[in-house]
BAKOL-944255 format. One record per residue (C-alpha): x, y, z. Coordinates in steps of 0.25 Angstrom, whole numbers, padded with zeros to 4 digits, always signed. Example, Ala and Ser with C-alpha at 12.3 -4.5 7.8 and 13.67 -1.06 7.14 Angstrom:
! BAKOL-944255
+0049-0018+0031;+0055-0004+0029;
This chain:
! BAKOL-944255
-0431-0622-0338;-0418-0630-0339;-0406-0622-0335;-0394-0618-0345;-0381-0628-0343;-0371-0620-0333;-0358-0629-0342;-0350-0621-0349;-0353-0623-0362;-0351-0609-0368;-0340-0613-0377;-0346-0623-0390;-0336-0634-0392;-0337-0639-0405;-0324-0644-0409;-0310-0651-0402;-0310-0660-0392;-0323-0656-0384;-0330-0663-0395;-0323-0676-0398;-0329-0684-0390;-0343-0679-0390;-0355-0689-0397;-0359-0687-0412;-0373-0684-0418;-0375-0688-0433;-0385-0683-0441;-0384-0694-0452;-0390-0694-0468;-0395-0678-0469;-0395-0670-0479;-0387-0657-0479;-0390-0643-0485;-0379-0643-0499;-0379-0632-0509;-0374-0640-0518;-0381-0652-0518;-0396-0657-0524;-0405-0649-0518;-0395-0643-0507;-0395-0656-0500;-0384-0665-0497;-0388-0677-0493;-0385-0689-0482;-0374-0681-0474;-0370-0683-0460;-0370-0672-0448;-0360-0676-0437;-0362-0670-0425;-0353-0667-0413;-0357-0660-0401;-0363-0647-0404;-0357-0648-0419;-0357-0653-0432;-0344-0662-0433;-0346-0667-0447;-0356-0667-0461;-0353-0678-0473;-0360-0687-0481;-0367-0698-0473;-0359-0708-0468;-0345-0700-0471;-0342-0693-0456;-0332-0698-0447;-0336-0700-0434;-0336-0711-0421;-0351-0716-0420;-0349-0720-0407;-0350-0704-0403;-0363-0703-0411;-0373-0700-0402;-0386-0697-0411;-0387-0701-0426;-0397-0690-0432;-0404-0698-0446;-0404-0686-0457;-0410-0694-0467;-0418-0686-0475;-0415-0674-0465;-0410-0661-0471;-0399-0654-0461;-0398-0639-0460;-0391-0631-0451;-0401-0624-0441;-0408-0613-0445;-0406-0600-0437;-0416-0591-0433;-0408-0577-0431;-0417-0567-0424;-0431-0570-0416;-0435-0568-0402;-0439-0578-0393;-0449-0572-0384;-0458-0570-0398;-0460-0585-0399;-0471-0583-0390;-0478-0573-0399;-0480-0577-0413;-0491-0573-0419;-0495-0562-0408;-0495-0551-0418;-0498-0547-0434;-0488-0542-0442;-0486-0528-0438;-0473-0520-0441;-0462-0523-0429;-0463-0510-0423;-0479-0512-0420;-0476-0525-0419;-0469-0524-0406;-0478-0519-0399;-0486-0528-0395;-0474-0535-0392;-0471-0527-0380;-0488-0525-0378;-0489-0541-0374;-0494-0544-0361;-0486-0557-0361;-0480-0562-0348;-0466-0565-0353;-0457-0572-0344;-0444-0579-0347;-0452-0594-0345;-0459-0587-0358;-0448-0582-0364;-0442-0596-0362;-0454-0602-0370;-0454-0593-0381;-0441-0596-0382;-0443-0611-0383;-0454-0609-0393;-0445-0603-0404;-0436-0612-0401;-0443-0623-0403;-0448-0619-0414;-0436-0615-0421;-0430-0628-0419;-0441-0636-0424;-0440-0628-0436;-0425-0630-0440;-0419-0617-0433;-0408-0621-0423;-0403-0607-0419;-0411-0594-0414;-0405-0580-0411;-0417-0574-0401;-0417-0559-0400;-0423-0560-0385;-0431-0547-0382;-0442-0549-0370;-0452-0541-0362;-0443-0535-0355;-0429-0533-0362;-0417-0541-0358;-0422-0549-0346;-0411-0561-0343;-0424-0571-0338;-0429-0572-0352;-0416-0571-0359;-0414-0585-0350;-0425-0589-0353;-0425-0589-0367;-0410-0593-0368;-0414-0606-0358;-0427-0611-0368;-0415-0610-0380;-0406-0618-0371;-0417-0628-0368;-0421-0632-0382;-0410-0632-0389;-0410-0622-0400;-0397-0611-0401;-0400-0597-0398;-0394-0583-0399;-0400-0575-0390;-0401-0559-0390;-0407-0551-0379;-0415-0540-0386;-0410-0528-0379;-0414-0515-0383;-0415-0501-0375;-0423-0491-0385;-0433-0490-0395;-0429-0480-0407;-0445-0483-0413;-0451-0477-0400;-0441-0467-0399;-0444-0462-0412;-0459-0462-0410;-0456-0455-0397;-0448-0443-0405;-0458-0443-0416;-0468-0441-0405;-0476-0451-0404;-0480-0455-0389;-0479-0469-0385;-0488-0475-0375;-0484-0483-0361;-0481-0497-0369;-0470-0508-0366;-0464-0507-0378;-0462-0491-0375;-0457-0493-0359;-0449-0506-0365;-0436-0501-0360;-0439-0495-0347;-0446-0508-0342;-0435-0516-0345;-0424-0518-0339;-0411-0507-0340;-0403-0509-0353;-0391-0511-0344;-0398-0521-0336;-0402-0528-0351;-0388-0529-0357;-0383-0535-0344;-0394-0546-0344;-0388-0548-0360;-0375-0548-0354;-0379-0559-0344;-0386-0567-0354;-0374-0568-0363;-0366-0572-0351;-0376-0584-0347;-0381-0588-0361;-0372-0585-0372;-0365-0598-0379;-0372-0606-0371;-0378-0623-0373;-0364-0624-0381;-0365-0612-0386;-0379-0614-0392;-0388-0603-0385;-0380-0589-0387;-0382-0574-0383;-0382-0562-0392;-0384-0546-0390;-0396-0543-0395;-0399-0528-0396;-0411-0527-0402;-0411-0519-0412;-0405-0504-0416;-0417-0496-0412;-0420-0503-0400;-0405-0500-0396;-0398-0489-0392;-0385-0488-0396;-0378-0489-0383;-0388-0502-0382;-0381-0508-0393;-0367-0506-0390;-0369-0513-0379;-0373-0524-0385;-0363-0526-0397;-0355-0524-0383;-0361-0535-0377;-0359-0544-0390;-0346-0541-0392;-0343-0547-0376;-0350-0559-0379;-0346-0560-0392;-0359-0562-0397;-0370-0558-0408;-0380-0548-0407;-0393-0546-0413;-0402-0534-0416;-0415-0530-0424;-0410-0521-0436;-0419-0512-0443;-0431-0521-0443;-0442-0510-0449;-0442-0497-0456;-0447-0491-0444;-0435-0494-0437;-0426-0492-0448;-0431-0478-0449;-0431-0475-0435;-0415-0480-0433;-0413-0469-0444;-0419-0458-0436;-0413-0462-0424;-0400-0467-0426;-0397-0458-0441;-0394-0471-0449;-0399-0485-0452;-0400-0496-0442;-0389-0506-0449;-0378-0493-0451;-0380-0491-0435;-0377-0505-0430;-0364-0504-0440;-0360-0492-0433;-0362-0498-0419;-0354-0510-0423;-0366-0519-0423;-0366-0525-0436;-0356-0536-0435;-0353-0549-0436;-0362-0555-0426;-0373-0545-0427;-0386-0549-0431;-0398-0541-0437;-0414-0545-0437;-0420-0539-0449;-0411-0527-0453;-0423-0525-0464;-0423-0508-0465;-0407-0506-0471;-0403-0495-0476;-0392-0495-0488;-0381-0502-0484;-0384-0510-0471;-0384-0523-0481;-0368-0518-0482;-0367-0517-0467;-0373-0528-0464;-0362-0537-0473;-0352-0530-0470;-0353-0529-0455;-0358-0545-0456;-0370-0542-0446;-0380-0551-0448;-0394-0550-0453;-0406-0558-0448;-0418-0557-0458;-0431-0563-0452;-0441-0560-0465;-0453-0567-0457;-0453-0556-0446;-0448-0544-0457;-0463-0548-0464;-0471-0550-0452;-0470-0537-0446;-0466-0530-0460;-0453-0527-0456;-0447-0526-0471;-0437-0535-0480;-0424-0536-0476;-0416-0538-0490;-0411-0552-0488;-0405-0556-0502;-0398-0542-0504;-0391-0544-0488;-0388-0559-0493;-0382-0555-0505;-0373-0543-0498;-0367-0554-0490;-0375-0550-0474;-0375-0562-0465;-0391-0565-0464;-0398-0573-0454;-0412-0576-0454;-0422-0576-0441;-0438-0578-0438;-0437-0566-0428;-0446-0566-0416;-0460-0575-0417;-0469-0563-0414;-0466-0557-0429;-0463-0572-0436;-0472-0580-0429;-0463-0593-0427;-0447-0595-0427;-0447-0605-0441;-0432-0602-0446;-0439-0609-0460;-0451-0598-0461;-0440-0588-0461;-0433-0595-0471;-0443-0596-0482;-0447-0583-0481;-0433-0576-0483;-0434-0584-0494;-0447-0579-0500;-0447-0564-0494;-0434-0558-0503;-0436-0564-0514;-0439-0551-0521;-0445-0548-0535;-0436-0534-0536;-0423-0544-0532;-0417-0552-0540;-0422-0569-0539;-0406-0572-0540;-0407-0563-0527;-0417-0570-0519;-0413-0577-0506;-0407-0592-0509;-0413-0601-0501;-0400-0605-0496;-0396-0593-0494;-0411-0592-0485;-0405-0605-0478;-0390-0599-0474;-0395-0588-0468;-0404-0595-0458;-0392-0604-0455;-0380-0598-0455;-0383-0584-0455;-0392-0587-0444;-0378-0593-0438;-0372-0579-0439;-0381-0572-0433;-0382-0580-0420;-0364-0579-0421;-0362-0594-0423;-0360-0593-0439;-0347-0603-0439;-0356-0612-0430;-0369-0615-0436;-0378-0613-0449;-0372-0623-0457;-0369-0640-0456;-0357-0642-0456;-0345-0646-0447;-0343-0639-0436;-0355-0632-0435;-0365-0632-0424;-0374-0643-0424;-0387-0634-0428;-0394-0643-0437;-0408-0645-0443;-0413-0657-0449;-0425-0656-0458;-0434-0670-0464;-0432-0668-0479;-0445-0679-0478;-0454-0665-0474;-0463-0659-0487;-0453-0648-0485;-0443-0656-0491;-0452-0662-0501;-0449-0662-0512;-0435-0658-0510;-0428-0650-0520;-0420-0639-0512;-0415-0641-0499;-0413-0626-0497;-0427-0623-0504;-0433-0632-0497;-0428-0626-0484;-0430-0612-0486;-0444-0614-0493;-0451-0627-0490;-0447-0629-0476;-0454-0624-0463;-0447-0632-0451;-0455-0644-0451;-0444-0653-0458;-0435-0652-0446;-0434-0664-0438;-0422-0662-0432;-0412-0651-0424;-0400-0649-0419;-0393-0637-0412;-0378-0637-0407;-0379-0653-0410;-0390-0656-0403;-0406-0662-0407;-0416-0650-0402;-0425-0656-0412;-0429-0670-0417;-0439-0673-0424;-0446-0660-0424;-0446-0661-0408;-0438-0653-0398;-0428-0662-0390;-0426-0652-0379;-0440-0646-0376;-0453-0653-0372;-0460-0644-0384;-0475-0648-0379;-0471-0643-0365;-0466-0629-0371;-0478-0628-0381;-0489-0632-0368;-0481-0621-0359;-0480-0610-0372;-0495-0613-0374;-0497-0612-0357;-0491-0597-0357;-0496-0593-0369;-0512-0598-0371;-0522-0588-0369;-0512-0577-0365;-0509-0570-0376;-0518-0561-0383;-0519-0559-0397;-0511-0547-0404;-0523-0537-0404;-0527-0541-0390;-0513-0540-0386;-0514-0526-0390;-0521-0521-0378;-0512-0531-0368;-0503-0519-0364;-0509-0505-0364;-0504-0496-0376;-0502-0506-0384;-0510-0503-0396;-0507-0487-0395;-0491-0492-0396;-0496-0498-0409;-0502-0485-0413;-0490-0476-0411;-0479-0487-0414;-0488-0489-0430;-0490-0471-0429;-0473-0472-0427;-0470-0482-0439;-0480-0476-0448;-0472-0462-0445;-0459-0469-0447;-0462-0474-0459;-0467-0461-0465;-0483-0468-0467;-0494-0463-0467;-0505-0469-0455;-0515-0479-0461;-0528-0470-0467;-0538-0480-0460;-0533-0487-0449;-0526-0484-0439;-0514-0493-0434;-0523-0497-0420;-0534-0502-0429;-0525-0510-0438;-0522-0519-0428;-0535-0520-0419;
């Protein structure tokens, strides 16, 4: 693996004199996103870039500039420039396990999870990595925040290792070490007294390393990683959600962020198993507790929040956290609906992501896209109340932006900004035949238009191809680990002892959690022989 730069280039220069003398890049005759014009699309427009940054957008032929200092003329002609779409929640180490599992509700789902007799080592976390990576760019999406969690909590090897495959292809990522130090699922089971087998995802805490030990390897990844490749890679807290924290856990990690003045993430009640759960445990709703811990801020960042109770919308807008919906994951394991156009509509900061390949099944930014546009488009709502398509489009882009902490930097094309552009060929049946720019985006398009991609000014994608990456070489090596390996899901069952009688218990807990009544003919274990 290539080796991060040792310069010190932790501060992003984008304006004043350390710019003046660096070479231009013109993206020349594209068309541009316009509200106001035919269709939303403006056409033949100029992008000047400078260094890491847009210096400049006008009508063709209308910027001011030396062209002795261009360096690269980038033909727009019939190319449709966006800003990057950002993918605000997934885990890297997933990208290995799409399609591994049927749709099962998260807390069965997990399981399995934590039952895989998977090698994993940071060369693998490295290439799973790359593998989402590479995917996301070739699909139009310039910027990832990655809830890192592995197989054995936070582990500074692997957090390397995935920050080094980031650093290699190009692609800016936010980082958040999954760090978590209880289980109030399992400690409710346990109370209610149901008696948990030897299992990996029971003895999870105590084979890992010690929490101290886990928040000083976060600390020494911030140090090393964060604002790193001109402050394209980042490091964010990332407990990982409120009932997989204690509360001294998450403390010390709004403690951490506040140092480093940085973001952090967390899972928010995802299910109506956790939801009830945090109820019982804690005596109120999961939203109303991370206000009283001081967690919802500005700079906070929620996946899923599906389960409120009455007035979390409120705290949400108020306290201007941010909400990450990511509606392929919610319907795959049958999370539940988070209300998107009512949060919109009260003014909360919404991001979208694909979350985690092993319950989306790829890291499209598109897929996620059409289907906020389809999934709340409800017959008791109000049609004037369905989600724009624009509105779709902003938060992908700069509510995305908000959530990773560079809202005044990218999300948008214009001056200034971060060079995170996309360019898409307006020639594709996508495009054909146009009527709608946003429409077409939100709807028609699945990522095979983008032909090319730039992040903090630079080309990670021409063409359709990686310009940093040999991708057949990472495809061969993917295929070398992964051919003949891994068994199927039902297989995969019997892969680490107790595995299926987890299952059993975890299914006998929800069922009781949810007040319902045990199927009358099968049993859970049948179901999913």
């Amino acid at each position: 693996m290539n080796e991060p730069s040792n310069s010190a280039d932790n501060n992003v220069e984008c304006k004043g004199e350390s710019m003046q003398h660096e070479s231009l890049v013109l993206i020349q005759q594209c068309a541009l996103l316009s509200p106001d014009a035919p269709g939303h699309l403006l056409p033949e427009q100029d992008i000047l870039l400078q260094g890491n940054r847009i210096k400049a957008v006008g009508a063709s032929g209308t910027l001011k500039y030396n062209p002795l200092l261009v360096e690269k003329v980038i033909e727009g002609k019939n190319r449709l420039a966006i800003p990057g779409l950002i993918n605000a929640h997934t885990h890297s180490l997933e990208n290995m396990l799409k399609a591994t599992s049927p749709s099962l509700p998260l807390e069965l789902w997990l399981i399995p999870l934590f039952g895989s007799s998977i090698t994993w080592t940071p060369r693998l976390a490295y290439l799973s990595a790359m593998l989402g990576a590479l995917e996301m760019l070739k699909s139009g999406t310039t910027a990832v925040l990655d809830h890192l969690w592995t197989v054995s909590g936070v582990t500074g090897c692997y957090l390397d290792a995935v920050m080094q495959a980031y650093h290699d292809i190009g692609i800016r990522a936010a980082v958040a070490p999954s760090i978590e130090d209880r289980d109030m699922v399992l400690e409710h089971g346990a109370a209610c007294g149901i008696d948990f087998p030897h299992h990996p995802f029971v003895s999870r805490f105590q084979e890992w390393p010690a929490i101290d030990a886990q928040l000083e390897t976060v600390e020494q990844f911030l140090e090393m990683w964060h604002n790193r490749d001109q402050g394209r890679l980042r490091c964010l807290v990332g407990p990982s959600g409120i009932h997989w924290c204690s509360e001294t856990l998450l403390q010390r990690c709004l403690d951490l962020a506040t140092a480093y003045q940085t973001e952090m993430h967390l899972h928010a009640v995802e299910t109506e198993v956790q939801a009830q759960v945090i109820h019982k445990e804690l005596g109120e709703g999961g939203i109303a507790y991370l206000e009283k811990q001081g967690v919802l801020k500005p700079g906070t960042s929620l996946a899923h929040a599906i389960w409120l109770d009455p007035g979390d919308l409120e705290r949400l807008a108020r306290t201007g956290a941010t909400l990450v919906h990511n509606p392929v994951s919610n319907l795959r394991l049958g999370s539940g609906h988070f209300p998107f156009s009512q949060a919109l509509d009260m003014g909360v900061t919404i991001a979208l992501g694909c979350d985690g390949a092993a319950s989306n099944d790829n890291q499209n930014m598109f897929d996620v896209l059409k289907l906020t546009g389809l999934m709340h488009n409800f017959p008791h709502l109000d049609y004037k109340q369905w989600p724009a398509a624009s509105s779709i489009l902003h938060t992908a882009t700069c509510g995305g932006a908000t959530a990773i902490g560079l809202s005044g930097d990218i999300g948008t094309i214009e001056a200034g900004k971060l060079a995170d552009i996309v360019l898409l060929d307006l020639s594709q049946t996508s495009f054909l035949p146009f009527r709608d720019a946003y429409l077409h985006l939100v709807y028609c398009e699945n990522g095979s238009a983008v032909d090319t991609v730039l992040v903090n000014g630079t080309i990670v994608i021409e063409r359709g191809n990686a310009t940093r990456i040999d991708e057949q070489a990472l495809c061969d090596e993917i295929r070398e680990h992964c051919q003949g390996s891994w068994a199927s899901f039902s297989a995969s069952l019997d892969s680490v002892g107790n595995t299926r009688e987890m299952l059993t218990k975890i299914d006998t807990l929800r069922r009781f959690v949810l007040h319902r009544d045990k199927h009358d003919e099968h049993s859970f274990s049948s179901e999913i022989s």
